[in-house]
C-alpha positions in Angstrom: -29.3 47.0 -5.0 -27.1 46.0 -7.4 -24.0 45.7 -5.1 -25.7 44.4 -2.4 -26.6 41.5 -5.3 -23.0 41.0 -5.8 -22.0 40.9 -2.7 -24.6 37.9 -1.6 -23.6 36.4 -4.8 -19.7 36.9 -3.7 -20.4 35.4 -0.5 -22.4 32.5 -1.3 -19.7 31.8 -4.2 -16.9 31.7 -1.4 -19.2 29.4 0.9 -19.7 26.9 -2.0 -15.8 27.2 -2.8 -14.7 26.5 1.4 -17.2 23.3 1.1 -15.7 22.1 -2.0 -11.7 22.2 -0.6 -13.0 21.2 2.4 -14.9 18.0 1.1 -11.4 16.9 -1.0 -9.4 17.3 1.9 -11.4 14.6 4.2 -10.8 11.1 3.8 -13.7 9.4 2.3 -15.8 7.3 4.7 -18.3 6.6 2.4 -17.9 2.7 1.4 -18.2 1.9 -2.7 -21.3 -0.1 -4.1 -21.4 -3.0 -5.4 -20.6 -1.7 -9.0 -18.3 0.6 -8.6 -16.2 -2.0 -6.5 -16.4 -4.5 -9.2 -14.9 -1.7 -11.5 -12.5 -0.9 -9.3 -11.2 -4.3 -9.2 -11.5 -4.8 -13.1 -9.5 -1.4 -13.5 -7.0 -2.6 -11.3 -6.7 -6.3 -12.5 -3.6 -7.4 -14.5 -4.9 -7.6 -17.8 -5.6 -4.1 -17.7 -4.3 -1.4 -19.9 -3.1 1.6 -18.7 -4.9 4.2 -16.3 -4.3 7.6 -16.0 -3.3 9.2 -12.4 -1.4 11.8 -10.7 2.0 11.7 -9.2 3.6 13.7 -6.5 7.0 12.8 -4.0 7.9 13.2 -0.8 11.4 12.2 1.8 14.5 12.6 0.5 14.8 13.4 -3.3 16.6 9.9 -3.7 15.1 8.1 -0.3 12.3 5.6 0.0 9.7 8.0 0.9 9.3 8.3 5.1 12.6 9.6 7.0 12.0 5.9 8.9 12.0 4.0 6.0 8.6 2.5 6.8 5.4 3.2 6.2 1.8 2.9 7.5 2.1 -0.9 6.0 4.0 -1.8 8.5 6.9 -3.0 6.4 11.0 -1.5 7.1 14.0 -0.9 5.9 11.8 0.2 2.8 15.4 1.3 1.5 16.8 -2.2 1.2 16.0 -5.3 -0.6 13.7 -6.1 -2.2 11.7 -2.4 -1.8 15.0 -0.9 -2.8 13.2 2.6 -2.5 10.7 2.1 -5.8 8.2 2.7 -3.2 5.0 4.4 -3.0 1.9 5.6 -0.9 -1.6 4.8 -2.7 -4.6 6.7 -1.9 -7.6 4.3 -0.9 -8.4 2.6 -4.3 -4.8 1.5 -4.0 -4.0 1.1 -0.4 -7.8 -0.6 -0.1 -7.4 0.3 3.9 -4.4 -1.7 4.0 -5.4 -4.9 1.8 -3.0 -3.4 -0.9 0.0 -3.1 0.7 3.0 -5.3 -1.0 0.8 -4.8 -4.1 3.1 -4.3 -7.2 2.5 -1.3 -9.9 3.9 0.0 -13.3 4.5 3.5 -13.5 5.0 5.1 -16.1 4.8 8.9 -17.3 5.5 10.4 -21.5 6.7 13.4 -23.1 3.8 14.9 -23.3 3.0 14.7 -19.5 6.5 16.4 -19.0 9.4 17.1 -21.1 11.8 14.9 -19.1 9.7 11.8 -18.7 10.5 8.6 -20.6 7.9 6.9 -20.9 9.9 3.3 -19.8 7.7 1.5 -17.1 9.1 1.1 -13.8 8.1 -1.0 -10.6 6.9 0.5 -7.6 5.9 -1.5 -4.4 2.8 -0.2 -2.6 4.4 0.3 1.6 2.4 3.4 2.8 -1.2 5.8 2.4 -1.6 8.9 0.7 -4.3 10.7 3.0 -4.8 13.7 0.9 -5.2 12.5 -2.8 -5.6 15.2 -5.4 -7.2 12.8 -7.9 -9.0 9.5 -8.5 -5.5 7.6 -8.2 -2.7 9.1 -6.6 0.7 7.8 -6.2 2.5 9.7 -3.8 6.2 7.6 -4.3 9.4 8.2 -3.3 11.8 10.3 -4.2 13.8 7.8 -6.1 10.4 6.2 -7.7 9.7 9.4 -8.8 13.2 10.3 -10.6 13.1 6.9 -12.1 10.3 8.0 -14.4 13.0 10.3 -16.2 15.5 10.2 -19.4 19.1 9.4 -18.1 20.5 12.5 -16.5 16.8 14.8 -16.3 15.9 12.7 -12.7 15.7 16.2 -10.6 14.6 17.8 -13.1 11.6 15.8 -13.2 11.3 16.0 -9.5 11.4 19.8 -9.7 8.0 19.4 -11.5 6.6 18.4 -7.6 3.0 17.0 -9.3 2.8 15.7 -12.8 0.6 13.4 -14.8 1.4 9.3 -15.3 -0.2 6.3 -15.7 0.0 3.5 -14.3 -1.1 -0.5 -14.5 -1.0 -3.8 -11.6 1.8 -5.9 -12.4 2.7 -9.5 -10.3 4.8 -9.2 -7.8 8.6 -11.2 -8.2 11.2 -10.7 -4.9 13.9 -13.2 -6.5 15.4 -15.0 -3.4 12.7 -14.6 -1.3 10.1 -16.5 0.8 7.3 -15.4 3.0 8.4 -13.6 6.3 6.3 -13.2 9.4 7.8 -10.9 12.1 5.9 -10.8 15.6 5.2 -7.7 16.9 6.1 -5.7 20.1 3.7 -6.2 22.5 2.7 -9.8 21.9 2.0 -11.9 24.9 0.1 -15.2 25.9 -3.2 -13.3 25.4 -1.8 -11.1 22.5 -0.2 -12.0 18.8 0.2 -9.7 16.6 2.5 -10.6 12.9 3.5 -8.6 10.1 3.3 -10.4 6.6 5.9 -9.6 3.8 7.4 -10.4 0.5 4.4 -12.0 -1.6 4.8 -13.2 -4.8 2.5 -12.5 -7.6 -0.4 -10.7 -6.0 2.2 -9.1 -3.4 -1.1 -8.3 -0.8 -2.7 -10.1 1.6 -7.1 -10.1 2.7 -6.7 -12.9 5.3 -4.8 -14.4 7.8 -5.5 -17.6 9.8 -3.6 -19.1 13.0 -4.1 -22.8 13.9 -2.2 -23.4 17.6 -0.9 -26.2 18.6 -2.7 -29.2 18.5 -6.0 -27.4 17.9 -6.9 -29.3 14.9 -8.9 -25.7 13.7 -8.1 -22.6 11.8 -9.1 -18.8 13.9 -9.4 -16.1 11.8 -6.7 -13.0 12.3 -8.1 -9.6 12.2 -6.4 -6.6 10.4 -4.7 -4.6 12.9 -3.5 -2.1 10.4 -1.5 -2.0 7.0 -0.1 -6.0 6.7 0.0 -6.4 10.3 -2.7 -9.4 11.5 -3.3 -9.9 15.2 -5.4 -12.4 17.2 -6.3 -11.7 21.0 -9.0 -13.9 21.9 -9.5 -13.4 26.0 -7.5 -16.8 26.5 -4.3 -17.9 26.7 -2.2 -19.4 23.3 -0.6 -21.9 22.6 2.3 -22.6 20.1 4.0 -23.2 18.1 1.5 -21.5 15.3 0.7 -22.0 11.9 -0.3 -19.2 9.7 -2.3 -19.8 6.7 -2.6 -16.9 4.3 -5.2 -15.5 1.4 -4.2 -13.1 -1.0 -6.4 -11.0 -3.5 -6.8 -13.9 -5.9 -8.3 -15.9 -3.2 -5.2 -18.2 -3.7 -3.9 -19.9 0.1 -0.7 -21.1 1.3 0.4 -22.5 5.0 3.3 -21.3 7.0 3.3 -25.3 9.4 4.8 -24.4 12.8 6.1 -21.4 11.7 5.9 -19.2 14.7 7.1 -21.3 18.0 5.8 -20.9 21.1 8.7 -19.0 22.7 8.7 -16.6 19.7 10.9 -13.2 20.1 8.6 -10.2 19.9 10.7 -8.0 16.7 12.1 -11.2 15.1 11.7 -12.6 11.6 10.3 -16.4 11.1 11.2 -17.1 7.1 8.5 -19.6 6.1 9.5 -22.0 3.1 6.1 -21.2 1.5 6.2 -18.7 -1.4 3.4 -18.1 -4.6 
């Protein structure tokens, strides 16, 4: 009796244990309430201290992260200016189904989170998503974002670690130089627009995109197509040239007039004059 005891009590143990990896392993489809959305975004807000999270890498050990240099924000050349490879994927608080990419973050991790940490904050740019987090907030960054973390001289060191403790804290955006780029995406057509937004100031993300065409006199709201790419396919044809208005996190707007014309080249940069 006893053993069979055990052995129900062995099993049911290991049923409970397969549920448990298996529920972490899944992305969460479960939207936040209310509250816990509010405190989310009061966490996450710039006067906030800082919060503790976990940090892993991944690509090269002094890349930008994916072997493309992109990401699932749509953004490349992730190893250039102004990305520079202080890069990073964020796990849904942080990657807020693509509303945070271009989001700017403080990292950070001390001595007592591992011996060769500094503790001097460094800047990492939010460009992909980290599917499989292993905590509340995850930062899976770059290779080179995750060396910078270390004393002069310990950076593989530190990497050797693979998963360590950090903490982190939102920090403005600042791409000295820079302006507001749209580039139109492959496959756009009469019927079909499709733009990438890049190279915010301040809040560095982007919740809403608006086109006005030509001579329209109204604004059409752009839906999300995925990371910081916003398309518009409304059954009709369009007409250009467009102007773009954007919203970022803070609810602040700017306009991008005439910005896109109406013979645009699909893969091609328009560099408003517009900047936060």
């Amino acid at each position: 009796m006893a053993a069979a005891l055990f052995s129900f009590r062995a099993t049911a143990l290991a049923a409970l244990l397969l549920a448990v990896i298996a529920a972490c392993g899944a992305r969460a489809q479960q939207q936040p309430t209310n509250a816990s959305d509010s405190q989310e975004r009061s966490l996450l807000s710039y006067s906030g201290g800082w919060i503790p999270a976990k940090a892993t890498w991944y690509g090269a050990p002094t890349g930008a992260g994916p072997d493309d240099n992109g990401g699932a924000c749509g953004f490349k050349h992730t190893n250039q200016y102004p990305f520079s490879s202080m890069t990073s994927c964020g796990n849904e608080p942080i990657f807020k189904d693509g509303k945070g990419c271009g989001s700017c973050y403080q990292i950070r991790c001390l001595k007592s989170n591992h011996p060769a940490c500094s503790g001097v904050p460094q800047t990492v740019v939010i460009t992909d998503m980290n599917y499989y987090p292993v905590a509340k907030y995850h930062f899976d960054l770059s290779g080179t974002a995750f060396g910078s973390m270390a004393n002069y001289g310990l950076n593989d060191k530190l990497r050797h670690a693979g998963i360590i403790d950090m903490q982190f804290r939102r920090v403005p955006c600042n791409f000295p130089g820079l302006t507001i780029n749209f580039v139109v995406q492959h496959g756009s057509n009469p019927m079909y627009l499709a733009v990438l937004v890049e190279f915010e100031d301040k809040d560095g993300d982007v919740v809403q995109v608006d086109i006005m065409q030509h001579n329209s006199g109204h604004w059409e709201p752009m839906h999300e197509s995925w990371g910081s790419i916003w398309r518009i396919d409304p059954n009709r044809p369009l007409k250009g040239p467009y102007s773009l208005r954007i919203t970022n996190e803070s609810g602040k707007q700017l306009v991008a007039k005439n910005i896109i014309p109406d013979n645009y080249i699909p893969n091609t940069n328009y560099r408003s004059y517009v900047q936060y």
